[in-house]
C-alpha positions as CSV (number, residue, x, y, z in Angstrom):
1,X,-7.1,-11.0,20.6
2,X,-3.6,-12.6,20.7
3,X,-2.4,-13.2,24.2
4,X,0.7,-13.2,22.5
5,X,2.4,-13.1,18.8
6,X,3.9,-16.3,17.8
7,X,7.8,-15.9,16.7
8,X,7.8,-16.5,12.8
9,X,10.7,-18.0,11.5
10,X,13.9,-16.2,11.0
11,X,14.1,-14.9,6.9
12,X,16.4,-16.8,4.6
13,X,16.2,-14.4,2.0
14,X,16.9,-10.7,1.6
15,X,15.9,-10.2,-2.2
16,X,13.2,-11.6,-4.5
17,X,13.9,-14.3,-6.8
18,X,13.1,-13.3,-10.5
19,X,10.8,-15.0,-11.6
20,X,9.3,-16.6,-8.1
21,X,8.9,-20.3,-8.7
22,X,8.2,-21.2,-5.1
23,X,5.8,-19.6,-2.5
24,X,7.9,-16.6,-0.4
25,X,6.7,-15.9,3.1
26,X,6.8,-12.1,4.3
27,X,6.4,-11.5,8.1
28,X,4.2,-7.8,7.4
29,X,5.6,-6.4,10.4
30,X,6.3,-2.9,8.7
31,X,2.2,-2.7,8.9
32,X,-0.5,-2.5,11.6
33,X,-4.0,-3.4,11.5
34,X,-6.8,-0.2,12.3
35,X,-10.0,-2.2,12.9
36,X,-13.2,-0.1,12.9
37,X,-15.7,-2.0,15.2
38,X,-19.7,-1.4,15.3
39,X,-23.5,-1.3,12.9
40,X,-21.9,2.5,11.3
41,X,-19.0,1.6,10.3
42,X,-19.1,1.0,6.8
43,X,-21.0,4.2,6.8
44,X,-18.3,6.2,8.4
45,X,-15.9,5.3,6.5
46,X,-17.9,5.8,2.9
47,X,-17.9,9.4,4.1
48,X,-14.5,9.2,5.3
49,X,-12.2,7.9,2.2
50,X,-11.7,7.5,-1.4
51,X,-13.3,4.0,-2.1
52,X,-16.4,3.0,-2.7
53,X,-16.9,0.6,1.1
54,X,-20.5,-0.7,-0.7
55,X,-18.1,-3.2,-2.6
56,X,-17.4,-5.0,0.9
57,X,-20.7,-6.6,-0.1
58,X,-19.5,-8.3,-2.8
59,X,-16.4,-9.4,-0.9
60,X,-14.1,-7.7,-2.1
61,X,-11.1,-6.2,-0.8
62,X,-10.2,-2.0,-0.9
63,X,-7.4,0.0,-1.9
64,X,-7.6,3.7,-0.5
65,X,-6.8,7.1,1.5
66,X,-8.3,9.0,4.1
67,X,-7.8,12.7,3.3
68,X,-7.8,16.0,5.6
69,X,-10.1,18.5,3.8
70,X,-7.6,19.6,1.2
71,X,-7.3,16.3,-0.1
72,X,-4.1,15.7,1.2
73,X,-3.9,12.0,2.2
74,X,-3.3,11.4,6.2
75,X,-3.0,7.8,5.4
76,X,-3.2,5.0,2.5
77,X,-4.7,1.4,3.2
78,X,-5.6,-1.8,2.4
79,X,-9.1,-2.5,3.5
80,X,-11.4,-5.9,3.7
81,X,-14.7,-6.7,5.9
82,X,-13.5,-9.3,9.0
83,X,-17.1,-9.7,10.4
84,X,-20.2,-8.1,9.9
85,X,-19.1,-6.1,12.3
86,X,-15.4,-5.1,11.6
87,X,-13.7,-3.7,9.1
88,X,-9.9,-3.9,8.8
89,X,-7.5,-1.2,7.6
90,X,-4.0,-2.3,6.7
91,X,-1.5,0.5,7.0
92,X,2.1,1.7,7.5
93,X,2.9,0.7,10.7
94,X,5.3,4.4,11.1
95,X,1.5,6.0,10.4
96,X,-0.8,3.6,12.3
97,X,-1.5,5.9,15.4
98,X,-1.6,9.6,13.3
99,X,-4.5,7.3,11.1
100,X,-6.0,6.3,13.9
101,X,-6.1,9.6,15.8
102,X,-7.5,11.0,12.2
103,X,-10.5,8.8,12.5
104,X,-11.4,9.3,15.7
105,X,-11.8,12.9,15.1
106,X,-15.2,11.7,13.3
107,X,-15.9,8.5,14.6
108,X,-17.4,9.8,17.6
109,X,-20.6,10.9,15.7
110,X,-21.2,7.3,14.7
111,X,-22.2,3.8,16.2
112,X,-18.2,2.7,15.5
113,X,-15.1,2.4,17.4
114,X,-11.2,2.6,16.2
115,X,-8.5,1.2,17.6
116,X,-5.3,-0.6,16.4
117,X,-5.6,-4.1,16.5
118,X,-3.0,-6.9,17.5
119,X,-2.6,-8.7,14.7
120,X,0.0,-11.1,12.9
121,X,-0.1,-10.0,9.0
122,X,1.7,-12.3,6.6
123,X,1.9,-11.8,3.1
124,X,2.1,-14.2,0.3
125,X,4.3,-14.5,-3.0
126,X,4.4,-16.7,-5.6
127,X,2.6,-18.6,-8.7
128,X,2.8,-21.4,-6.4
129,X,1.0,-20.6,-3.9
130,X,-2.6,-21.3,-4.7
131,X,-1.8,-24.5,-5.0
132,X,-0.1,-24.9,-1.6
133,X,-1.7,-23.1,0.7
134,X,-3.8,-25.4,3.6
135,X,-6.8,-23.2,2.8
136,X,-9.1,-22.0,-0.3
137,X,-8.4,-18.4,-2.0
138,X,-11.0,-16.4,-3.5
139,X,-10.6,-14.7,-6.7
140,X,-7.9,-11.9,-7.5
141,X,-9.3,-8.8,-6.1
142,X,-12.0,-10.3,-3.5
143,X,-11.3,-11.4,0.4
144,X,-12.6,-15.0,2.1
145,X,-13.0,-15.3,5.8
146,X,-14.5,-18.5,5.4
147,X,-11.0,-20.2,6.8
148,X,-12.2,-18.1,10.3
149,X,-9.1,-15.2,9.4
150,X,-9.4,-12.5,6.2
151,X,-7.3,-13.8,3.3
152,X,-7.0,-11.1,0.6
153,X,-6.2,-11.9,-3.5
154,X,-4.2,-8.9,-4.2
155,X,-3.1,-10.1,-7.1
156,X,-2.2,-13.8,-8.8
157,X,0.7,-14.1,-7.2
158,X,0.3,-11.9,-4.0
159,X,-2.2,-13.2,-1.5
160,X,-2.4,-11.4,2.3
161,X,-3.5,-13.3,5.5
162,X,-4.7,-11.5,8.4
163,X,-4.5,-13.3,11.4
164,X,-6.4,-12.2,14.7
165,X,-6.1,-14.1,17.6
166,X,-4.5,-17.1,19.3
167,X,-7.0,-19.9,17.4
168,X,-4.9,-19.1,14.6
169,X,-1.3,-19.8,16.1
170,X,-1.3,-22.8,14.4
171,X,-1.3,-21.4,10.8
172,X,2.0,-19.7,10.4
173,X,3.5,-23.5,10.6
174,X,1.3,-24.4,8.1
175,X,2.0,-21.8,5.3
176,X,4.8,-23.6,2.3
177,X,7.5,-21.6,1.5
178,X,10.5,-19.8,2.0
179,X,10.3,-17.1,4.7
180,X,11.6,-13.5,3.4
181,X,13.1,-10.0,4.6
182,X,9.7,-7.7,5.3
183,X,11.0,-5.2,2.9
184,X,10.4,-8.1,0.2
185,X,6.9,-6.8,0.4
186,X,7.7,-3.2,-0.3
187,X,10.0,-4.3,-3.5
188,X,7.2,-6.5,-4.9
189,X,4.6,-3.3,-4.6
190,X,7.0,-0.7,-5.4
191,X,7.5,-2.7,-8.7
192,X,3.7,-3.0,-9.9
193,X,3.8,1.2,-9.1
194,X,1.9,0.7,-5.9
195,X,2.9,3.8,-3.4
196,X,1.2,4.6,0.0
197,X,1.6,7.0,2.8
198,X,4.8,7.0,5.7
199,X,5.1,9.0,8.8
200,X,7.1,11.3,6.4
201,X,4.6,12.0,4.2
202,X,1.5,12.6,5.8
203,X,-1.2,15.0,4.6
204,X,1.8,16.1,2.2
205,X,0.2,14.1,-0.9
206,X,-3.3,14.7,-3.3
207,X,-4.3,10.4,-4.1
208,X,-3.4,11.5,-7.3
209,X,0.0,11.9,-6.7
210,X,0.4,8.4,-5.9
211,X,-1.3,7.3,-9.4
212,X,-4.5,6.0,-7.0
213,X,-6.9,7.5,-9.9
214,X,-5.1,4.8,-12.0
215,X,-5.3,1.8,-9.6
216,X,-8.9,1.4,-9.0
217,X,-8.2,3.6,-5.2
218,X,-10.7,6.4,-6.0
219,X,-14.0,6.4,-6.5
220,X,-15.2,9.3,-8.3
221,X,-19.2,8.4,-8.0
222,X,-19.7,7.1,-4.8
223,X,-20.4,10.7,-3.6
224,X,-19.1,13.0,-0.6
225,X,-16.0,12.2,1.1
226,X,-13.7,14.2,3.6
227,X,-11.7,16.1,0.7
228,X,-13.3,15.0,-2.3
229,X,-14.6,18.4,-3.3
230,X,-10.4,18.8,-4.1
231,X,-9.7,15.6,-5.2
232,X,-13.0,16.0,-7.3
233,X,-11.5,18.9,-9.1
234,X,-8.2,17.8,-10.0
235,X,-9.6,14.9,-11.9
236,X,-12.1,16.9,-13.5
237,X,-10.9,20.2,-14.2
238,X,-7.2,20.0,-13.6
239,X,-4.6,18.4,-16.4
240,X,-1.8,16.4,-14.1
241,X,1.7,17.3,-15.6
242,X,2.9,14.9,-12.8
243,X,2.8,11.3,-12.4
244,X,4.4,8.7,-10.2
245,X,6.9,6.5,-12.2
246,X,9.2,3.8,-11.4
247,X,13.0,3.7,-11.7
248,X,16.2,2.2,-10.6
249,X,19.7,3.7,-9.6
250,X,23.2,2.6,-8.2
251,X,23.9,4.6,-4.8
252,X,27.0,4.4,-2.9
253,X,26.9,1.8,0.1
254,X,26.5,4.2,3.2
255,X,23.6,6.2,1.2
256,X,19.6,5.8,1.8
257,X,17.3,7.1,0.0
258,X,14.0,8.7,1.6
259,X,11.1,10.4,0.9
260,X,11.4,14.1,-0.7
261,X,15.1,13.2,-2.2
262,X,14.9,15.7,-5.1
263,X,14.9,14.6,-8.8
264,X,17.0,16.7,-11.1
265,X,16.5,16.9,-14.9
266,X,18.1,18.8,-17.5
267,X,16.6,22.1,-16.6
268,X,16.3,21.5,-13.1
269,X,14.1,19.8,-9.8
270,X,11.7,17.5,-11.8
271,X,10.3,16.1,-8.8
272,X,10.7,13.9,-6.0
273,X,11.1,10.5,-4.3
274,X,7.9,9.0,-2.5
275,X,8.8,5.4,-1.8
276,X,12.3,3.7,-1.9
277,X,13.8,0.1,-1.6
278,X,17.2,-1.2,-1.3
279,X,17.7,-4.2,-4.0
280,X,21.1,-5.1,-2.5
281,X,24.4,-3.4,-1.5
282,X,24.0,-0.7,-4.0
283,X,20.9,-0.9,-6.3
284,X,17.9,1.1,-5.3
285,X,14.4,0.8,-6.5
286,X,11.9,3.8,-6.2
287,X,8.9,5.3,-7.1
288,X,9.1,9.2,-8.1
289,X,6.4,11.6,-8.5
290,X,7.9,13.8,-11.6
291,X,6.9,15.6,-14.8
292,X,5.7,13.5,-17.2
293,X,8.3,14.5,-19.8
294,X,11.1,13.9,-17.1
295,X,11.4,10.5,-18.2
296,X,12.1,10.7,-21.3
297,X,15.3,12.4,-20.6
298,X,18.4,12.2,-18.3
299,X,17.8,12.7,-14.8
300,X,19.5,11.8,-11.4
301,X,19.0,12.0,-7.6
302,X,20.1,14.8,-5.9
303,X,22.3,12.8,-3.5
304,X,26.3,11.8,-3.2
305,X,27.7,10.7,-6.4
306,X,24.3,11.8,-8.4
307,X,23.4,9.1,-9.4
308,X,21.6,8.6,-12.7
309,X,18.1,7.1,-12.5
310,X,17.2,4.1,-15.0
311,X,13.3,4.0,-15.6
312,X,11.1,1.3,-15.8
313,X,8.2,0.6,-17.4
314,X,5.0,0.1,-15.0
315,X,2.0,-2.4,-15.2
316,X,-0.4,0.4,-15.8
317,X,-0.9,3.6,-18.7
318,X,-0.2,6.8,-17.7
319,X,-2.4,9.2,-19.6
320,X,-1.2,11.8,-21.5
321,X,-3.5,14.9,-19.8
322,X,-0.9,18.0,-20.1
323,X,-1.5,18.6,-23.7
């Protein structure tokens, strides 16, 4: 445990660089840390959540959901083995104690504890970065403790460190780089069409609604799960006419742009926003969950000015399934 967070320096930069040539630094202090502590709880939360925990053995890292039994998502996480003993959950920091009160509800019935850990997250971004960072990184996908801290390979050029206690003080003052706004780490996400679950959308979304089917965040043979019988059947027997897409749009200055803003097409609501950035003054980058055929067609947000929304293309295929 930290006796007390060090102070990371103060962020130089507000926006992402395009392309990033040098490592940028992100201070993940819009997340908290839910550690699950004890022999069971792997166990637990196999039967908990959407992602298969048996890959832990092979060190890799998780992307999931913990659903009520409808299949609508209390929370969305990023989840890697600490110890044999812990497990860590990374989450929205506005949803950490509603995710943690959700797993107590079932953790009592096993040889596990919850709690919300204190712990300094830093994310980081960049090609360079493998390179010149004071400690080894295991492949894309897969976590190393091996340092005495997780490190996570979310990607090539996104790496997370999760640091526990005050033996690590020193490693914040070691990282190369260029230390950035925390929303950096939203916009980099947001961009690669990577949603998750805020206080304002809690057991309001199915996993597929975020696109989780589509980025290896459901498991669909690793057997029963709190809501799976409903997440089961939408991927089975239902044929999604929604998906979650990227765009861009110009808002006025004093505007933000939250979860549930309706999208309006040419016939009408088309959907909604999930998850919002601001770029810079005016620019906004969001992901949408809307009718597949919304985007190829004009639509805007229903806010001031209406703006018009510019899509993007996103790193993954969307299936066609409504035909």
């Amino acid at each position: 445990m930290w006796s007390e967070l060090p102070q990371l320096p103060a962020p130089e930069i507000d926006l992402l660089p395009d392309p990033i040539q040098h490592p940028v630094l992100v201070n993940l202090s819009d997340y908290r840390l839910i550690v699950i502590t004890g022999p069971d709880g792997e166990k637990f939360l196999q039967g908990q959540t959407t992602c298969d925990f048996r890959r832990l053995e092979q060190h890799e890292w998780l992307r999931g959901a913990h659903c009520n039994a409808k299949g609508r998502m209390h929370s969305t996480f990023v989840a890697a083995k600490i110890d044999d003993q812990q497990i860590g959950l990374r989450v929205h920091a506005s949803i950490a104690e509603s995710a943690l009160k959700a797993l107590q509800k079932y953790i009592v019935f096993s040889k596990a504890e919850a709690r919300v850990h204190t712990a300094l997250l830093v994310g980081v971004l960049g090609d360079a970065a493998e390179a010149t960072l004071p400690f080894s990184l295991p492949d894309v996908g897969h976590c190393d403790t091996s340092a005495g801290f997780p490190v996570l390979k979310l990607e090539p050029t996104a790496t997370e460190i999760w640091l526990l206690d005050d033996a690590q003080a020193g490693i914040p003052d070691q990282l190369p780089g260029v230390w950035a706004q925390p929303a950096c780490w939203q916009q980099y996400f947001l961009e690669r069409g990577i949603a998750e679950v805020t206080a304002e959308s809690v057991e309001e979304l199915l996993p597929q609604e975020l696109n989780y089917q589509l980025i290896d965040a459901v498991s669909f043979d690793k057997g029963c799960y709190t809501g799976q019988e409903i997440v089961a059947r939408m991927h089975y027997r239902a044929k999604l006419k929604k998906h979650l897409y990227l765009a861009e749009a110009d808002l006025s200055a004093d505007s933000t742009l939250e979860f549930g803003v309706d999208v309006v097409g040419e016939k009408g609501n088309v959907g909604k926003v999930i998850n919002a950035t601001r770029l810079d003054q005016n620019r906004w980058r969001l992901l949408a969950l809307v009718q597949d055929d919304a985007t190829q067609n004009s639509a805007h947000l229903a806010v001031a000015g209406q703006p018009i929304l510019t899509w993007k293309p996103l790193p993954y295929a969307i299936p066609n399934e409504s035909s």
